[in-house]
C-alpha positions, 0 to 999 in steps of 0.5 A: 256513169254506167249503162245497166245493158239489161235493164236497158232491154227490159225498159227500165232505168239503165243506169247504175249509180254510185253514190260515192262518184256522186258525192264526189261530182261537181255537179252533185249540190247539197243545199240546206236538207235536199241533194242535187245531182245531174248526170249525162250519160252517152250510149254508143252503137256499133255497126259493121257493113262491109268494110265501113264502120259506122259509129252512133251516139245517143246523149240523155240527160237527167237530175236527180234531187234526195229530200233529208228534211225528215232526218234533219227536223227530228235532230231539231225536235230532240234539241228542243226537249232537251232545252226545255228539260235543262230549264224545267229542272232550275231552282232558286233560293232565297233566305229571309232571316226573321229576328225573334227577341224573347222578354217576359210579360208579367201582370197582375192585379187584385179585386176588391170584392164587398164580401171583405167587410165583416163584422164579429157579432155574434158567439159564433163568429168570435169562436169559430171566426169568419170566413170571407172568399173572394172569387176570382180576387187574384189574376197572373199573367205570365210568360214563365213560372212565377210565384205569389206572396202575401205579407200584411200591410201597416194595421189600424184600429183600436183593438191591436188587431195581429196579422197573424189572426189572419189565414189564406187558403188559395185555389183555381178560379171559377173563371179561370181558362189560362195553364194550370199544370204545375200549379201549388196552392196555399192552405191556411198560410197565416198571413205574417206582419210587416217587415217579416218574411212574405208567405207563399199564396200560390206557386206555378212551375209554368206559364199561364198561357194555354193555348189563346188563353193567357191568364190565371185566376184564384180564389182567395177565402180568408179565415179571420179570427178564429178561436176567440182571437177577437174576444175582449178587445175594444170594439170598432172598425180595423183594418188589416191591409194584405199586400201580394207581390208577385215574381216569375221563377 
């Protein structure tokens, strides 16, 4: 090691270091973030009296330590953002499969309302007929679109009386609250006898759900025995049975 002669003079720290010849020392230790080194360093003194030469030594000592925690604690620092950066960035997916099978629901029912009973007393009611209307008489649910029909059923009674002297008019139900788009309503479809081809009452295109309401229901208003039909037959009960039938589109 080298003694800075000048600095020496001037009271400060007379040696010059090179950090190559430190590394390079064995005396120089590297342990965990500090460095250590030691060093000697000898000073000489010459003097000349006379013929005699006289030689002196100065031995000194010192160590040296060079802390790189700082540097080494921030290298720690960016690896544990990193770490946390790869986990944030994770994800994971799982299906579930839902298995949705679709049937058709249909229903569908028939009131019998007291107004039905009528009674042919009168001029008027045999000419002009009688009109019997049935309030919400006919409710359909349904998935899809679907149709009912109307035929008459076996007819008792001494007057003979023809189904055919019975017509249907059909429409929205007072209390109705289920679809009615693409709804078709009978007008005076004259009810045919039994065996013969089922007349249409009421054709819907669409479900009857709207919504949370899921049921349709119809007015039925019969016209029974219009145009003196009546007249001249023997008088008493008869019944003429109407049979709806209902089927989705």
């Amino acid at each position: 090691m080298k003694i800075n002669e000048l600095a020496r003079v001037a009271g400060e720290t007379p040696y010059l270091f090179n950090n190559l010849e430190l590394w390079n020392r064995q005396d120089c230790v590297s342990s965990k973030n500090t460095l250590n080194f030691n060093a000697e360093v000898e000073e000489t003194k010459e003097q000349k009296e006379k013929t005699n030469r006289i030689q002196e030594y100065n031995s000194k000592s010192f160590r040296r330590m060079f802390s790189f925690s700082g540097f080494i604690n921030m290298k720690k620092v960016f690896a544990l953002i990193a770490l946390i950066t790869i986990f944030s960035t994770a994800s994971f997916a799982q299906i579930a499969n839902l298995n949705i099978t679709l049937s058709d629901v249909l229903s569908f029912s028939v009131t019998q309302p007291g107004t039905l009973d009528v009674n042919f007393d009168t001029e008027e009611k045999y000419t002009n007929g009688i009109i019997a209307f049935a309030s919400d008489h006919v409710s359909v649910t349904s998935s899809k679109g679907y149709i009912v029909k109307a035929v008459a059923g076996t007819v008792t009674g001494l007057a003979s009386i023809s189904p055919g002297t019975v017509k249907i008019t059909s429409t929205l139900g007072a209390t109705n609250n289920g679809n009615t788009t693409g709804i078709t309503y009978g007008s005076s479809v004259v009810l045919p006898e039994t065996g013969g081809t089922a007349a249409t009452v009421i054709a819907a295109a669409n479900t009857s759900w709207n919504g949370s309401n899921s049921t349709n229901k119809f007015n039925i208003s019969y016209l029974i025995g219009s145009g003196g039909a009546y007249a001249g037959k023997p008088t008493g009960l008869n019944v003429v049975p109407v049979v709806y039938t209902v089927t989705q589109q």
